[in-house]
Every structure is written in C-alpha cells, then in structure tokens.
C-alpha positions in Angstrom: -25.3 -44.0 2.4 -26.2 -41.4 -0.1 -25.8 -41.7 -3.5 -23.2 -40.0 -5.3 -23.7 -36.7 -6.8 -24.4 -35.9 -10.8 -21.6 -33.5 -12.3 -24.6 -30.6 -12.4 -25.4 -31.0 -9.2 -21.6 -31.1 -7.9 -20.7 -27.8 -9.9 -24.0 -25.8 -8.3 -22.8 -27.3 -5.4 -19.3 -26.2 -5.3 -20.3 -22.5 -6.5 -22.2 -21.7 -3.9 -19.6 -23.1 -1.1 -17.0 -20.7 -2.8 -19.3 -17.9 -2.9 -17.9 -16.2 -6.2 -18.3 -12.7 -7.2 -19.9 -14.1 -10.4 -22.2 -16.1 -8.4 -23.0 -13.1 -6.4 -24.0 -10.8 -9.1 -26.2 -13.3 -10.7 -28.1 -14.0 -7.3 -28.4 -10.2 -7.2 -29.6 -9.5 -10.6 -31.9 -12.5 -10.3 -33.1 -11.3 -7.1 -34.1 -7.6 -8.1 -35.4 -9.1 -11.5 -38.1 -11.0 -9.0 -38.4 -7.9 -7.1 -39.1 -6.0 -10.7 -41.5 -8.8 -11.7 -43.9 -8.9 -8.5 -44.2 -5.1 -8.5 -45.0 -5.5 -11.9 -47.7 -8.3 -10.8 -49.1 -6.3 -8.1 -49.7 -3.1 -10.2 -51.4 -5.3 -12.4 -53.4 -6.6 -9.7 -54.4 -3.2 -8.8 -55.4 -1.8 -12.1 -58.0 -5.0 -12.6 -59.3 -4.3 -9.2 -59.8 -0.9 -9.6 -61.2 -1.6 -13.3 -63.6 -4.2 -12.3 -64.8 -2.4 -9.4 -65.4 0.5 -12.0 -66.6 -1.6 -14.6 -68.9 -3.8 -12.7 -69.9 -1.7 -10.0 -71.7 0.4 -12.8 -73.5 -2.6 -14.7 -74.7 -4.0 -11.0 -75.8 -0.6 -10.4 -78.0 -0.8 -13.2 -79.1 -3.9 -13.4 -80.4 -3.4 -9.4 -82.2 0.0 -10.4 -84.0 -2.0 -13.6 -85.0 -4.9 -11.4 -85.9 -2.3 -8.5 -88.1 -0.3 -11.1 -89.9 -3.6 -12.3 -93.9 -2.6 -11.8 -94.0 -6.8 -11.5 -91.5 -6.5 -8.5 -93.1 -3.3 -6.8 -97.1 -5.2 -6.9 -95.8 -8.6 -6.1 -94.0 -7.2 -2.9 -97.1 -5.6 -1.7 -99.4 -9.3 -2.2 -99.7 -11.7 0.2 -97.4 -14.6 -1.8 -94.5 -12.6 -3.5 -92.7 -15.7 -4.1 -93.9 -17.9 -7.0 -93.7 -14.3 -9.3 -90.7 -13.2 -8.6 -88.6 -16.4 -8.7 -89.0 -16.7 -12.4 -88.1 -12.7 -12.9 -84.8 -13.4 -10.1 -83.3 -16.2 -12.1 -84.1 -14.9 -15.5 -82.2 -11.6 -14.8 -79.2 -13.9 -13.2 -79.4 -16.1 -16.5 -79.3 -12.8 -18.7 -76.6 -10.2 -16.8 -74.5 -13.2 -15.8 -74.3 -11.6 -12.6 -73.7 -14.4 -9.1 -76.8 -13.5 -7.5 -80.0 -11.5 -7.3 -82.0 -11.3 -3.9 -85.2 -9.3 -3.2 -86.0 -8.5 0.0 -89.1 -7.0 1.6 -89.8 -3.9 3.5 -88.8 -5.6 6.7 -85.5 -6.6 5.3 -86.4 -10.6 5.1 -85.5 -12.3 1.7 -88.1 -12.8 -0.2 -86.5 -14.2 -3.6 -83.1 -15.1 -4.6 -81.4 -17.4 -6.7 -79.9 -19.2 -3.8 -83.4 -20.5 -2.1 -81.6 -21.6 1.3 -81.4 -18.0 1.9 -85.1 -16.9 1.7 -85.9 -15.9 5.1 -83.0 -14.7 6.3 -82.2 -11.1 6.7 -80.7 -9.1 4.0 -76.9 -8.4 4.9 -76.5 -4.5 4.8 -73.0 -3.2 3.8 -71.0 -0.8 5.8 -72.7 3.2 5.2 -75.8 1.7 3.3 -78.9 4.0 4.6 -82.4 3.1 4.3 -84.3 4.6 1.5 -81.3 4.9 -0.6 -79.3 2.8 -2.8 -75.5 1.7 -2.0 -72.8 -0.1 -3.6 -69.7 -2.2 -2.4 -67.8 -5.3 -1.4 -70.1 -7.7 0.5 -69.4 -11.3 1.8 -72.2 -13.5 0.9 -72.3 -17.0 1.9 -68.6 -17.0 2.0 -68.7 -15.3 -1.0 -66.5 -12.2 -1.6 -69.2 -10.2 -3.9 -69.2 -6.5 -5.7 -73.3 -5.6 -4.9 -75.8 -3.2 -6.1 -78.7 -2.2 -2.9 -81.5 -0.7 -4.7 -84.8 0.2 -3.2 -88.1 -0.4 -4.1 -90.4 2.6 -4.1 -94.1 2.7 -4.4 -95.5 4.0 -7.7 -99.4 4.0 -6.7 -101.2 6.3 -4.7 -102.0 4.3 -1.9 -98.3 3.9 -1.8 -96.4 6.6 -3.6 -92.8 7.0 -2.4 -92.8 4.1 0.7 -90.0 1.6 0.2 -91.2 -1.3 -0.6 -88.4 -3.8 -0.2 -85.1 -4.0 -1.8 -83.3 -5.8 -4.6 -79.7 -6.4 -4.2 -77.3 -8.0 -7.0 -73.8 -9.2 -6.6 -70.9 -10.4 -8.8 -68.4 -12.7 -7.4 -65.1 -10.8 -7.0 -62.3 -12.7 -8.9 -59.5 -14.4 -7.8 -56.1 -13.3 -7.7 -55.0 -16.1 -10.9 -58.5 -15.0 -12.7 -57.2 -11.1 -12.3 -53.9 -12.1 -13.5 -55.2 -13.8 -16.3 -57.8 -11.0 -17.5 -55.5 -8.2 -17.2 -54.2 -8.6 -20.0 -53.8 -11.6 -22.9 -50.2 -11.0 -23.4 -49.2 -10.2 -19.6 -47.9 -13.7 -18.3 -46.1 -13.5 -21.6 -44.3 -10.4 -21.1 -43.5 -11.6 -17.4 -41.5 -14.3 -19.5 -39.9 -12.6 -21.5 -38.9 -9.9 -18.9 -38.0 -13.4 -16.7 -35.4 -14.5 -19.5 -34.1 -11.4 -20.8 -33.1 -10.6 -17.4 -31.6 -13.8 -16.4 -29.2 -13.2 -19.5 -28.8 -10.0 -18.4 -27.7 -11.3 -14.6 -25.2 -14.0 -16.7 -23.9 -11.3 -19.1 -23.0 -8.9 -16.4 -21.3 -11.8 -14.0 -18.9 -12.5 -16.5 -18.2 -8.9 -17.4 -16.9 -8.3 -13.8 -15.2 -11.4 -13.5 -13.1 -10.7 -16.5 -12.9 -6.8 -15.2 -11.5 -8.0 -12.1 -9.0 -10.7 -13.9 -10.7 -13.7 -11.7 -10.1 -12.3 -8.9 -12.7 -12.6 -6.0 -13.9 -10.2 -3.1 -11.6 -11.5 -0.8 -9.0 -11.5 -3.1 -9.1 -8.3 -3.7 -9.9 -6.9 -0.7 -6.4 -9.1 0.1 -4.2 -7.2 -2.5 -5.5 -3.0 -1.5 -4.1 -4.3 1.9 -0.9 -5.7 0.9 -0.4 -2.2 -1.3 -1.4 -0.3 1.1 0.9 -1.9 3.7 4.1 -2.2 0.9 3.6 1.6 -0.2 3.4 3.2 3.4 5.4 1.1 5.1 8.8 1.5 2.9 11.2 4.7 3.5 11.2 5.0 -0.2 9.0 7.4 -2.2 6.3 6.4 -4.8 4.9 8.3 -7.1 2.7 6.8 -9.8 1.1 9.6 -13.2 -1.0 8.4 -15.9 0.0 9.2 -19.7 -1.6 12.7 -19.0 1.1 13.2 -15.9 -1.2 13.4 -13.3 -1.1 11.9 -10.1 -2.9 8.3 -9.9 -1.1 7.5 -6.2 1.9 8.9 -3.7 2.6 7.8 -0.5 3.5 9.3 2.6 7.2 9.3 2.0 6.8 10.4 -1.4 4.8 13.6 -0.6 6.6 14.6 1.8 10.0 14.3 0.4 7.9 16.2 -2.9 6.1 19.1 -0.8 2.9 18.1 -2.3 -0.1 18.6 -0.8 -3.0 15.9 0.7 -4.8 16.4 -2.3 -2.2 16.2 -4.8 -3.8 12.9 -6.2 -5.8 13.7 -9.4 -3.5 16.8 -10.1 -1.3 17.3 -12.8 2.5 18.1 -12.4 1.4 21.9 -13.7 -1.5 22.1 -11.2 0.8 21.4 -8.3 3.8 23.6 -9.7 6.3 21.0 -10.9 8.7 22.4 -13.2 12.2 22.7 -14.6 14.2 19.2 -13.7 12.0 17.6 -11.5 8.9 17.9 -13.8 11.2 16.5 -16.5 12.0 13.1 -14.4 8.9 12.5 -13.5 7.2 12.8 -17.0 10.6 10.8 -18.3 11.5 14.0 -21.1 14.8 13.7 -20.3 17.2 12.3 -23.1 18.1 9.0 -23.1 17.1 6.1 -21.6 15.7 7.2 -18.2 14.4 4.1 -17.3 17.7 2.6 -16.9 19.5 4.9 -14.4 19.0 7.0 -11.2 18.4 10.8 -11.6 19.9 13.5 -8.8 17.0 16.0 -8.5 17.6 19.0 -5.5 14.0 19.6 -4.1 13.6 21.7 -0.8 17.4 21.9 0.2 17.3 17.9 -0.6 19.0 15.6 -2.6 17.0 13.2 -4.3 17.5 10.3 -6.0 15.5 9.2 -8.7 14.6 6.1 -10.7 11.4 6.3 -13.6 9.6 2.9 -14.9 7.4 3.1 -17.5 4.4 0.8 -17.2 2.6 -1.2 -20.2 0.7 -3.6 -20.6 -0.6 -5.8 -24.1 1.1 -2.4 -25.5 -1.1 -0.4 -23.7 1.2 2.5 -21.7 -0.5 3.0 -18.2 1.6 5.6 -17.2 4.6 5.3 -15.0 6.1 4.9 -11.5 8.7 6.6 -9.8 10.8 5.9 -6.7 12.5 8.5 -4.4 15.2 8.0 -2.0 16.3 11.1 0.1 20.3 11.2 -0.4 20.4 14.5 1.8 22.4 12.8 5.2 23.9 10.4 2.6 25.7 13.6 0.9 26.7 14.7 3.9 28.3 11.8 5.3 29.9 12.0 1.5 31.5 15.4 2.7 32.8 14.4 5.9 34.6 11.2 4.7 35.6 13.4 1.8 37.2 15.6 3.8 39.0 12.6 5.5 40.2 11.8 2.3 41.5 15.0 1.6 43.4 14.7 5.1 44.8 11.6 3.4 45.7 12.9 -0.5 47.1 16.1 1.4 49.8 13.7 3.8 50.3 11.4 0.9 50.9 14.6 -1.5 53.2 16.4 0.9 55.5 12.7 1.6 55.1 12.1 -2.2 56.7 16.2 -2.8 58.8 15.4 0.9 60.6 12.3 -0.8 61.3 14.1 -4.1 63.3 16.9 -2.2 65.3 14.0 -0.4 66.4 12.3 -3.6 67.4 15.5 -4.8 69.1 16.6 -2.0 70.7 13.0 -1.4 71.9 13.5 -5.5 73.5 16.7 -4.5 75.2 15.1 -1.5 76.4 12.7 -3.7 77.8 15.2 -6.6 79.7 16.9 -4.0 77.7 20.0 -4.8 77.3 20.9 -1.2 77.0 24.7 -2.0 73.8 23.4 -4.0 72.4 21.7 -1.7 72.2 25.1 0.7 70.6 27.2 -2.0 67.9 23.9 -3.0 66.8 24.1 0.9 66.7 27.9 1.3 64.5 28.1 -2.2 62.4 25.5 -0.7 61.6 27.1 2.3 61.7 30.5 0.8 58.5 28.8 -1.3 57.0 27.4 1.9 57.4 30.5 3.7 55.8 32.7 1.8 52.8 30.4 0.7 52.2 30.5 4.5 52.8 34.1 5.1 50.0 34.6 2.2 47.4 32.7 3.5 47.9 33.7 7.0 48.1 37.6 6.1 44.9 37.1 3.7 43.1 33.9 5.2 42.4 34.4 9.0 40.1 31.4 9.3 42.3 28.4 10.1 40.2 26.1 8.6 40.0 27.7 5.8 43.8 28.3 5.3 44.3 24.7 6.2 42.0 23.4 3.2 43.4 26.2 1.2 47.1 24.7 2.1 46.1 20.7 1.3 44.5 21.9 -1.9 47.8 23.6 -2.7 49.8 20.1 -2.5 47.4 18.4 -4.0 47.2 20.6 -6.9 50.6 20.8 -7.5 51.1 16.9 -7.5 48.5 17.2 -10.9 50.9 20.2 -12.3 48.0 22.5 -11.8 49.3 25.8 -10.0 47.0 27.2 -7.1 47.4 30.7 -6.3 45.3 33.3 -3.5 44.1 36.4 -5.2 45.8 39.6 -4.3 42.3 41.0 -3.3 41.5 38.2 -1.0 40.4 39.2 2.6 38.8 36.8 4.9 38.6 37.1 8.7 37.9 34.7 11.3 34.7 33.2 11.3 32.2 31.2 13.2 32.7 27.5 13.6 29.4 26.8 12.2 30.2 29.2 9.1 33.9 28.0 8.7 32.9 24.3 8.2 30.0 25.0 5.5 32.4 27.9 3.8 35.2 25.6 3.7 32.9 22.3 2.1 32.1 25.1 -0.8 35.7 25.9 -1.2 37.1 22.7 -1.3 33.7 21.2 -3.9 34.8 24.5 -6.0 38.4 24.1 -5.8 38.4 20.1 -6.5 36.2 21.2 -9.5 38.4 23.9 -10.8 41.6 21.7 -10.3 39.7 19.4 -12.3 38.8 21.4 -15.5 42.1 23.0 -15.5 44.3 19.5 -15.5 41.9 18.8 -18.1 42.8 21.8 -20.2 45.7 23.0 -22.1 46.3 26.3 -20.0 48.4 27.5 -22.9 52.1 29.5 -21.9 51.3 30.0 -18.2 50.1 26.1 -17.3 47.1 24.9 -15.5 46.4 27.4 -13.2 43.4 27.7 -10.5 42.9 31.2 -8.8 40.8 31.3 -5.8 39.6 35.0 -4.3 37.9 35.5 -0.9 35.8 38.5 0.0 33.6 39.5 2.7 32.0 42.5 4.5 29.8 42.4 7.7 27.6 39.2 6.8 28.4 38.2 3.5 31.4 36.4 2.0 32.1 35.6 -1.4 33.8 33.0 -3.3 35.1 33.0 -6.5 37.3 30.3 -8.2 38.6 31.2 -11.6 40.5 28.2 -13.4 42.6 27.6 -16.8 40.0 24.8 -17.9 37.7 24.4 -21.2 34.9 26.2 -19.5 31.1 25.1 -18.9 28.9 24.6 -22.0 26.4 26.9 -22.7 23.4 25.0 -22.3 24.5 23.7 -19.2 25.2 27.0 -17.6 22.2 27.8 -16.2 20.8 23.9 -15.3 24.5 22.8 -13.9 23.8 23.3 -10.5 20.1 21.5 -10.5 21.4 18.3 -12.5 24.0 18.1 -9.9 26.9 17.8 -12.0 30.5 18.8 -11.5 32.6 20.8 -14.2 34.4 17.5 -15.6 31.1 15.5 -15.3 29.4 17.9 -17.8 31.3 17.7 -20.2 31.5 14.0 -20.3 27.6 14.1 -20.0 27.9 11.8 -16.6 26.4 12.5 -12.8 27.2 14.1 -9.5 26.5 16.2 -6.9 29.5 18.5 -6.2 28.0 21.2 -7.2 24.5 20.4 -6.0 25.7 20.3 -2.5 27.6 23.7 -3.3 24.3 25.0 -4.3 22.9 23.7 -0.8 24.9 24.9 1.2 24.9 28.3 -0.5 21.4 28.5 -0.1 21.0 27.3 3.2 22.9 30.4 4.0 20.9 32.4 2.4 22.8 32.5 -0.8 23.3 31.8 -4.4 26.1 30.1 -6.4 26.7 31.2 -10.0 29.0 30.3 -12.9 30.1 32.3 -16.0 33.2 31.6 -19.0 35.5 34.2 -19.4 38.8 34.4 -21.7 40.8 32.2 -19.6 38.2 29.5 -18.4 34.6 29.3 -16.1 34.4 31.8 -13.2 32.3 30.1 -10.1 31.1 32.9 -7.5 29.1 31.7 -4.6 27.7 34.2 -2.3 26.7 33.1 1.7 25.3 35.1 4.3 27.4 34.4 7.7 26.7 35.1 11.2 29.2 36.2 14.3 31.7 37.5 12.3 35.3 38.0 14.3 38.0 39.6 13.5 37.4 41.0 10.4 39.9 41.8 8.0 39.5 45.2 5.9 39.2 45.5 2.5 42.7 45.4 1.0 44.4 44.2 4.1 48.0 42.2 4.3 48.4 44.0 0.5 
C-alpha cells in the first residue's frame, strides 16, 4: 500500500487533474521561458565556437609556421636520427603555447616527433582540402581527440635543398566541451540565465493570476459553457435584444432584434447616429426620455410596427456598463386590439341603443299613465322624425355601409356621454372597396372615440360637447377630418403625438396608448399621412389615405 500523500504534493496533484487556466498559463510562460533560455544557450554556444576557432586557429597558425621555420627542425629532418633533437624542441613548445599537441612529420608523411610517443611511426592524419606543399588549418580527430590544428610545411633553406618540403609540423588544441564553452563565454552568463530563469517564472505566476481574476475564476470550459448558453438564450427567444455601451453604440443585437430594428449585419460597433436612429426611438434606446424609463414599457412605431419597449440600465460596483433593451413586436397584437374593439363597439352600440330604447318606454309608459295620450303621438313622431333624418343624412352623404354603420353606433354612443355627433354639410363619400372600407372605418372610429373623448372632457361652452366628423374624397384619395369641442392637444405634443402613440385624453394626463399610432399606420400603409392642429373651438385631426377601386362615387356637394 502506498503511503499517503504530503499536502504539497496532493495540491500539485489536484492542479494538474483539473487542468486550470491559471495552471495553463504558467506551463506556457514556463515553457517559452525554456525555449527563450536554450536559444539564448545555443547562441552563446555559437559565438565561443566561432571565437575560439578565430582566436586559436590564428595562434596554432603561428606557432606551426615558428616551429616549421626552426633551422633545428629543417637540419634534424634531413639527418639520419631526427628523433633525440627534436623531442626536447616538441615538448618545450607544448609546455610554452599550452597547445594539446605538436607532431613533426617527415617528407614521407611518417611521424617523426610528437608529444604523444605511441604515435611516432604512424602516418600523419591529413584534414579534408589540405594540399601538399602548403599549409592548412581545421578541425581534426586525433586519437579520439576532437582538435583545432595548424599543417605547416617544412621547406629547405640550403642549396642542396632550397624550396623541397622537408616534412611537416602540425599543432592542435583540444576543442572544448560544450560545459567548458558555456562556462568561458562569459563570467556572468550562467548568472544572467538565472536571473532571466526567475524573473520569468514570476512573470508566468503574475500573469496566471491576472487572467484568473480577468475571467472572475472562471475556467476554459466554463466559459466556453456560458458564450453557448447566451448565444442559445439570445437567438433562440422571439424577443429583441439590444445591448449599447455609455457611448450608445452597439455591443450586441440578436436576430429578432435587428430585424424588428432594420439594422444592418454590421450594425454591432455602430453608434445609434451611424446607423440613423433618431427622434423617439433613439430616445428609448439611450434612456433620455423623462422619467424613470427603467420602470415601464415604451410604444415606439418603427417600419409600419408597433413596438414595445423596456430599457435596463446595467452597473456594476458603480461602474455603468451601458444598457439593455428588450423588443416585442405588438404589430398583430394591435390588430387583434381593433378587431375585438370593434366587437365591443357592436356591444356599447346595442347596449346604448336598449339604454336610449328603455328611456323612451318609461316616458311613453308616464304619458300613458297621465292620460296625455295626444303626447304620447307627438313624443313618437319627434322620435322618429330624429331617427329618420339622422339616417336619411348618412345614407344621402355616406354611401359606404360600413362606414355609415360605425358612423351610426358612434352616434348612440356619443349621445349616451351628452356629447352631440354631427356629419358635416360637405361630406361626400361613395362606396368603397372592402379592403379600403375596413382600414377607413378603423381610422374613423380611433378618431372619433378620441374626439368623443376630449370633448366629454371639455366644457363646450353654450352649444355642448359637440364632435363634427367630415368625409371627402376624389378619385383615390379620401380625407378625414374630425373637429371636436375638447381642450385641444398641447403644443409640444403636436408634432410627436402620433409617434409616442398616445390618444388625445392620454396626452394630457401624460399616460400611454396607441390609438393614434395605429391611426398613423394605417394612414401610411395607404400611402398617407395623419395630421392634427387646435383651432378656436378645439384640435382638428385630418388623415389623408390613398384608396383603390373606387365605386360609386359621389360628387362633390352631393345629397346638399
């Protein structure tokens, strides 16, 4: 069984099982400081190679032509017994130079004298490109012996003799050893390798533990873990995300997001500006609006859509990051608004009309009562003098059935608030389209609810709360303007009323909605624009919408 493991030895153990980023940096950094430090060695290396070779090539080099212009070395190689002379002039010139070894051979290239004896007799080794007659320098191996040598020759200097080679003298020095280069590069070198060693091992440590606190402990994997999960979270809800720095650009968007936006594939790194952002939307976005933004949803129209809008700011240790904001598209939610609106104006007209229907029965059942049957005749043939000719109006001046119809349950339900809805003398509308009677009649009845509104709201001075509606068209325009008895539409919100998406009583109580909004849609679906203006009497909505397949139009001025 193996003994138990010391606390160091666990820890090391343990680190490199989990395979940290720390751990991974410092293996690194450790590994390219060994990388740095054996270049270092081997550039070393090569400059004392090159220098010795240089160095002692030269001193070999002259030591060989001394010895080789030695008038004792030049007689004794021409005598009978060279050896007993030279020996003595060999070892002396080893003992002084310091060199490994100095051989002299004869003209027929046998040893003659060394200072290694076992060699005499043997033939002198001859290095790579060494000619007769000439001298040559190199890297020999001599007995094992890696040496730098001098090859000299010996030339005759008498007359008998003059210019024949004699022999030759060859001196070597020992090469040194990888450790003994090291060593003599330089005195200080193995220090500075320490140093170097140390200073980057803190180095390697230092670093580690700047990323790990950059990356907030997290590891590789861990990381790599949470990009997916965004990723997956941000393109995978029907929401739009849009993130901006505290310079308002673009840090990240997903694909809901831009496309609900219009923004292009390289909107991220742009700033609102550089991609065009303005007015209302730029204003959400960048959180300028009044109030606390962070706490509610904003209606923003954006490409015929309605968007809904909610903007967090994001700190942290006091630090603001920037912010993130999420989009939902309301578009087919607005419109499912309008259609069970206009179910509930089905509903609020019956329920009007049996609310006005049960008031003329009490009265008439009162008058029955009184015995004032005479009465009761005149209170019937007022009432459906009234009826009569609202009808006659709207069917002389408003062809379109739909139209009329709305026109009719806006009537009741106008009258139950004491607000008086009357057709303009100059209104002429014919039949239209079934495609252009539906969107036609949504603007009429968001304009008309709008107008009852502000004028119920109002005082309306002698004449009462009154709403006047007027309905113009030529060949493939109509018009629609709603004049009411109300307050009227603050200045400032004038020109921004139909972009915030508010409705006349909601501005002025400063809350939300998209009446209006959608009465700007639709308008401009068609091709059209919607406008409002005060005048004397109260605010003057005109919406303007180009039509198509007009039928039975109805001059200008008709049913007058």
């Amino acid at each position: 069984m193996s003994p138990p493991l010391s606390e160091i030895e666990s820890v090391v153990v343990a680190t490199f099982r989990r395979q940290t980023l720390a751990g991974e940096m410092l293996v690194l950094q450790l590994a390219i400081v060994v990388v740095v430090l054996l270049a270092v060695a081997a550039v070393s290396l090569a400059q004392s190679e090159a220098t010795f070779n240089r160095v002692e090539g030269r001193r070999v080099s002259a030591l060989a032509e001394q010895l080789a212009a030695n008038p004792l070395v030049r007689s004794q190689l021409v005598a009978p017994l060279p050896l007993q002379a030279l020996a003595p002039l060999v070892n002396s010139t080893q003992a002084q130079s310091g060199v490994t070894s100095v051989t002299v051979a004869g003209a027929d290239g046998r040893i003659v004298s060394s200072t290694d004896p076992t060699v005499i007799g043997d033939a002198l080794p001859l290095g790579e490109g060494a000619v007769v007659g000439r001298g040559w320098s190199g890297e020999l191996e001599v007995d094992g012996v890696r040496e730098l040598v001098a090859q000299v020759p010996v030339l005759g200097a008498t007359r008998e003799n003059l210019g024949r080679q004699l022999g030759t003298v060859m001196i070597g020095e020992a090469s040194p050893t990888v450790w003994q280069r090291l060593s003599g590069a330089s005195s200080y070198l193995l220090a500075y390798l320490g140093v170097a060693s140390g200073l980057g091992l803190a180095g390697s440590l230092l670093l580690a533990r700047r990323v790990k606190r950059q990356t907030l402990g997290l590891e590789p994997r861990e990381i790599t873990g949470l990009a997916e999960h965004r990723e997956a979270m941000l393109y995978g809800i029907a929401e739009g995300v849009v993130a901006l720095d505290p310079q308002h650009r673009l840090t990240l968007v997903n694909e809901m997001g831009r496309r609900l936006l219009g923004l292009p594939e390289d909107c991220v790194g742009r700033s609102l500006a550089d991609l065009g952002i303005e007015g209302r939307l730029r204003d959400v976005l960048a959180g300028d609006l009044q109030g606390p933004a962070d706490k509610r949803d904003e209606v923003v129209i954006r490409h015929d859509r309605v968007l809904v809008m909610n903007r967090m700011t994001v700190t942290k240790d006091g630090r603001l990051l920037g912010s993130v904001t999420t989009l939902r598209d309301r578009t087919e939610l607005a419109r499912l608004e309008r259609e069970i609106g206009s179910f509930r104006s089905s509903s609020e007209l019956l329920r009007a009309q049996a609310h006005e229907f049960a008031n003329q029965l009490h009265t008439i059942s009162g008058l029955i009562q009184i015995g004032e049957q005479d009465e009761v005749v005149r209170y019937i043939r007022a009432l459906h003098q009234r009826r009569q000719s609202l009808d006659v109006t709207l069917s002389r001046r408003v062809r379109d059935t739909a139209v009329a119809a709305l026109l009719m349950a806006k009537s009741s339900q106008a009258a139950e608030r004491k607000v008086r809805l009357r057709i303009s003398d100059d209104t002429a509308l014919g039949r239209l389209a079934p495609e252009d009677a539906a969107d036609v009649a949504t603007v009429v009845g968001n304009l008309v609810d709008n107008a009852v509104d502000a004028a119920a709201a109002g005082d309306g001075g002698d004449r009462g709360a009154w709403v006047e509606v007027e309905l113009r068209q030529d060949a493939s325009t109509v018009e629609i303007a709603v004049r009411d008895s109300g307050p009227g539409v603050a200045p400032d919100l004038a020109r921004e009323v139909f972009s915030h998406g508010f409705t006349t009583k909601a501005a002025q109580k400063g809350e939300r909605g998209i009446g209006l909004a959608l009465t700007r849609l639709v308008c401009e679906r068609h091709g059209g624009e919607i406008s409002v203006t005060n005048t004397p009497d109260g605010a003057l909505f005109t919406a303007r919408m180009t039509v198509s397949h007009l039928t039975d139009t109805v001059a200008e001025g008709a049913g007058r």
